[in-house]
N, C-alpha and C positions, 0 to 999 in steps of 0.2 A: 412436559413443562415447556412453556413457549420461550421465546427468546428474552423475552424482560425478565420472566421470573428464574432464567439461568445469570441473567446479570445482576438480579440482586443477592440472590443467594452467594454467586461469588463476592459480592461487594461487599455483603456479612464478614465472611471470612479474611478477608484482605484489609478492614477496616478495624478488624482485630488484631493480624499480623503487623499493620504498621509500617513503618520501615523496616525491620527486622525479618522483613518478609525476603530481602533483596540483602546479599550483604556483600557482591562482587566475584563470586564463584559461581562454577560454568555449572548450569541447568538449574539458576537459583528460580527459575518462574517457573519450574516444574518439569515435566516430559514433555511431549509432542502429544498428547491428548489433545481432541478439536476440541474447536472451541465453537459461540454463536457465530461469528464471520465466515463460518462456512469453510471452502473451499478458498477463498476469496483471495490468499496471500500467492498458493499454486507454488509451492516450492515444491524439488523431489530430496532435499536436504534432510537431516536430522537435526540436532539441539545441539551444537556444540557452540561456544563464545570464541569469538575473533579477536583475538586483541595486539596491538601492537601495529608496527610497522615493518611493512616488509621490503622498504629502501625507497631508493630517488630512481626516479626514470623523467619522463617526458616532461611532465607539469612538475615534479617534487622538487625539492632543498632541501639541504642538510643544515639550510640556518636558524632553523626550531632552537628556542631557546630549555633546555634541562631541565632549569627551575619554573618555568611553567612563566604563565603570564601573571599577574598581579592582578591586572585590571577584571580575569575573569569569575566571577565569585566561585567556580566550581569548573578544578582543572582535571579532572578524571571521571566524565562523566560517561553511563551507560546509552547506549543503544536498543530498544527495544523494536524488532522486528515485528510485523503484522500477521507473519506465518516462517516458516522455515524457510533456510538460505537457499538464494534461486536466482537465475539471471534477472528476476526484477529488482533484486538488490546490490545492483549492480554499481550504481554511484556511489554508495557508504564502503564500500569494498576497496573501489579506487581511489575513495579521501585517504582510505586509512593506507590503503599501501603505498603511494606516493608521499606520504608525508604532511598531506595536505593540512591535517586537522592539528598535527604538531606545529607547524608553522604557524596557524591562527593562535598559536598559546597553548594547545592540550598537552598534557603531558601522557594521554593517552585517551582512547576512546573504548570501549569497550561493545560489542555487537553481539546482542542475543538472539539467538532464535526466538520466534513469538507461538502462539496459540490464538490467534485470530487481532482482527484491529479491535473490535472491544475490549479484549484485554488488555492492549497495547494503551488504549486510551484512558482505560481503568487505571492502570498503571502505573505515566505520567501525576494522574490528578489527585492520585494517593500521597506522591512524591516515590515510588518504590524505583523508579527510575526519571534518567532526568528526559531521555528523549524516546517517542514512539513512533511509530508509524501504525497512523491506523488510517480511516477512511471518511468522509464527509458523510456519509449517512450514521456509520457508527460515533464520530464527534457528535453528531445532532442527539442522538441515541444516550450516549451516556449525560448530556446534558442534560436533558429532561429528567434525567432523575437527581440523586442528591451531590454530584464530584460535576465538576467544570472545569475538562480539557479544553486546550484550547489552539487549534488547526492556527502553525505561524509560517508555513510555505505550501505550496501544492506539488508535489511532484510531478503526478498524473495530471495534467491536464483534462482527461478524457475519463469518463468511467470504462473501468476494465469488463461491465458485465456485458454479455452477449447471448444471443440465442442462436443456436448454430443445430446443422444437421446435417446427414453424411448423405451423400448424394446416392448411394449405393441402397441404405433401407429407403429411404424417404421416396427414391423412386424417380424425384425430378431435382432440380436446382432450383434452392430457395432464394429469393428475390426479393419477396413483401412477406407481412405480418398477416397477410388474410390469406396465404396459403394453408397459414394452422389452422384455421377455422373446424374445430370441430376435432384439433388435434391433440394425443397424449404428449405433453412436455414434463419433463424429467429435472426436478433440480434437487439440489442437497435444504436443507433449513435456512433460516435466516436472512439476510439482508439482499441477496440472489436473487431468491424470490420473491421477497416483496418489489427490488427494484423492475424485476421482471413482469409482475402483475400491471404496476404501471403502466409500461410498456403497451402492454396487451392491450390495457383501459386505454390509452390517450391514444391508441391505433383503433377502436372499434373492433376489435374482437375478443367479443364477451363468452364465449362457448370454449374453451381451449380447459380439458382435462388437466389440472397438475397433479405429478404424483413428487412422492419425497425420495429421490432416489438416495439421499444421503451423501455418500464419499466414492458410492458407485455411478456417477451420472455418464463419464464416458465411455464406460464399458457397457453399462444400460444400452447407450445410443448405439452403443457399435455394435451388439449383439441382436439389434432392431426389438429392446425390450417396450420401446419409449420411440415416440417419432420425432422429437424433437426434444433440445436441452437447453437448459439456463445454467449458464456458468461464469467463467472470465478467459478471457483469451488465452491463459496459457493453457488452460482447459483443449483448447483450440489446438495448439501446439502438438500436446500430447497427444491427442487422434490421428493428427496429421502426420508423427512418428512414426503411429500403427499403420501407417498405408492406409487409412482413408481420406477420401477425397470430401472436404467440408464446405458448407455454405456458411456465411454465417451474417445474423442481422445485430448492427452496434444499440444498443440500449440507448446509449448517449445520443445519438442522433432525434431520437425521438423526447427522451426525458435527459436534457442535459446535468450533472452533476461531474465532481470530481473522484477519482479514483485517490491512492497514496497520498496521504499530508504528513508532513512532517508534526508531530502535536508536543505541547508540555502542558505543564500544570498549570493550569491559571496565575495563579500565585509565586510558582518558579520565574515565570516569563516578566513579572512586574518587578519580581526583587533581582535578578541576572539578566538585566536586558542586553549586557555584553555579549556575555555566554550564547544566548542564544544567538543574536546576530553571527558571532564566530564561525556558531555551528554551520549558520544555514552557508556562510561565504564559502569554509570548507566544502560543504557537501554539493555548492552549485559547481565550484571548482572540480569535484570527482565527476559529479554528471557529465562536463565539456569532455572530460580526458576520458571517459569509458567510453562516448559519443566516437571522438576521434581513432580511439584505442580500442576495439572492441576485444579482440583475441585476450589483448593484456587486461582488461577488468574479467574477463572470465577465468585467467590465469588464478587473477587474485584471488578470483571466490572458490577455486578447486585449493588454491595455496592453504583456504580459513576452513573447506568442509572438502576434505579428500575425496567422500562418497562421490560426490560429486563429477569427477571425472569422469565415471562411469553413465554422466549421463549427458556431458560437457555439450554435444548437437544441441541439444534439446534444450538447456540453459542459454547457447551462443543466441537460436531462433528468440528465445523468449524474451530477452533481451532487447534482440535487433529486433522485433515487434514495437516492442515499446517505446525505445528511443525514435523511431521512426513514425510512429503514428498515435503516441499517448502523451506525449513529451512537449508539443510544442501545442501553438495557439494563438489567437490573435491578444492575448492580455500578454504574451510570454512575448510577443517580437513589439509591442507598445511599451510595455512596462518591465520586462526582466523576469528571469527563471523565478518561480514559487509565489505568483503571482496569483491572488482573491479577487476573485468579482462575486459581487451579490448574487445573480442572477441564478447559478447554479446552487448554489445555498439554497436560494428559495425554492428552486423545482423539486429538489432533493427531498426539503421539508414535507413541501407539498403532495408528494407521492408517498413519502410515507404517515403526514398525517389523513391523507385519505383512509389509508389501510389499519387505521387505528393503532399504531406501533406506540406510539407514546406513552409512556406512565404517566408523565406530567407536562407541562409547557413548557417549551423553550426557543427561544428568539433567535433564529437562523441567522441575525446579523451581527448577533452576540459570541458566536464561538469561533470566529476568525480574526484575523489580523494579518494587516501588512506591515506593521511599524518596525519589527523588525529585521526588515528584507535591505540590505544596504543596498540602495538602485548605483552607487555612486563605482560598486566595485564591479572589474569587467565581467568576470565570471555570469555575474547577475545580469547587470544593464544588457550586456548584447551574449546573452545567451544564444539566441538562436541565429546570430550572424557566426557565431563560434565555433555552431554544430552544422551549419551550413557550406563549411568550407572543405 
């Protein structure tokens, strides 16, 4: 079954379930079964819910109001992750431990483990949670069919997908795209690959073997089963634990789109325009302090998944990758942190209505927004003056 017809089948089912599919207890969206997004989220996490606060440090206050805020229509809202917790979820970690999101009015916030960004985004648009994290191909993706999430910050600046190879099988150091020429590339299903196929297309090289390595693509690469792989940079990471030495080439450079967006429901985001403003203030406000703070945002994420510790390096790197080089951008130091632009919307669409992904139509400048991004608070406006210091 290809990847629409896993998202409808589940859209069956969860269009049954309702709300009552979500009712605030820990592993209500199920196990850690993958999902279409692939590998895409790169946690080495399990499913546990994060909730609460776990005190004031640098950025937090204790002046969070008990009774919640009035103004916000919905003071206890969930969290829905993209995949399992991992240093990429590193700013929702540091809203919630400093206080952040209590301060904006929440009387708490709640963080789930996910099962890929389509689900996350399925999810949202169902109403089964009020926020996700899913991804600009998968927002395009679920929109073409019958639910309309709707992308209201960008996290990622930068798409996380890459194609990388380990200098050790590959033989040389990979540089350009017409090295593969005629090469096996190794990736898991879904949204990877097609972003990867792009790539290949808008680079001229039309010959490049894909195999489906599934969940096994970096051990594929490392065992030299596959000569090259499509994955996401923490993919990256994890090789570079095992002692090898990696090339690797950015997707985004060639086929720009965005990675992580913050997403709701179409319809959440029209009736709680507060709400969600709050969220995003809080959650730009955790980005600045994981940015400045990095040991303490990973403190926080071993504090919410214990497992965790046990891989702590490997979450610190995947982190410091990201806020370093996924994180900023020239719409992000013009306009402020979770910042839309057209353009990558469109490439995004474009690459994947090439590859015939679509069920149905859907208008690439219809599934985002900026309206609710307060440029006025500092968190936001000078994001990248904040993380630059």
């Amino acid at each position: 079954m290809g990847p629409n017809g896993m998202i409808r089948t589940r859209r069956a089912v969860l269009a049954t379930l309702g709300t009552a599919a979500v009712s605030g207890c820990t592993g209500r969206f199920g196990g850690d079964g993958n999902a279409d997004g692939g590998n895409e989220g790169n946690g080495d996490g399990g499913g546990n819910t994060a909730n609460g606060s776990d005190g004031d440090s640098d950025g937090g206050s204790d002046s969070g109001d008990d009774d919640g805020d009035p103004s916000l229509g919905v003071e206890s809202p969930s969290l829905l992750l993209n995949w399992r917790i991992s240093g990429l979820h590193a700013p929702y970690f540091a809203a919630q431990s400093q206080g952040f999101y209590e301060e904006e009015g929440f009387e708490s916030v709640a963080i789930e483990s996910g099962e890929g960004s389509d689900f996350a985004a399925q999810q949202v648009a169902l109403g089964n949670t009020e926020f996700g994290i899913s991804s600009s191909d998968q927002i395009l993706g679920i929109n073409a069919g019958d639910l309309s999430p709707l992308a209201v910050g960008v996290v990622m600046q930068r798409s996380p997908v890459v194609v990388f190879s380990s200098r050790e099988q590959f033989g040389e150091e990979l540089t350009d795209a017409s090295q593969l020429s005629g090469a096996t590339v190794g990736s898991g299903p879904g949204m990877v690959r097609q972003m990867m196929r792009g790539y290949f297309e808008a680079t001229d090289v039309t010959d490049v073997e894909y195999v489906d390595t599934g969940f096994d693509t970096v051990q594929q690469l490392l065992t030299g089963e596959i000569d090259a792989a499509g994955g996401v940079f923490g993919d990256v990471v994890d090789a570079r634990h095992q002692g090898a030495e990696i090339d690797v080439l950015s997707v985004h450079d060639v086929v720009p789109s965005y990675g992580h967006v913050v997403s709701v429901g179409e319809s959440f985001a029209e009736e709680n325009p507060e709400t969600v403003a709050a969220f995003l203030r809080a959650t730009a406000r955790g980005a600045v302090w994981a940015n400045r703070n990095p040991e303490g945002a990973i403190d926080a994420l071993v504090d919410a998944q214990g497992e965790l510790a046990e891989v702590r390096e490997s979450q610190r790197d995947k982190w410091d990758l990201m806020r370093s080089e996924y994180m900023l951008s020239d719409a992000v130091r013009e306009e402020g942190w979770g910042w839309n632009r057209p353009e990558p919307w469109q490439r995004t669409y474009e690459t994947l209505d090439a590859g015939d992904f679509f069920e149905g139509s859907v208008d690439p400048e219809a599934v985002w927004t900026n309206e609710h991004l307060d440029t006025d608070a500092e968190p936001i406006a000078n994001y990248a003056d904040l993380v630059d210091r």
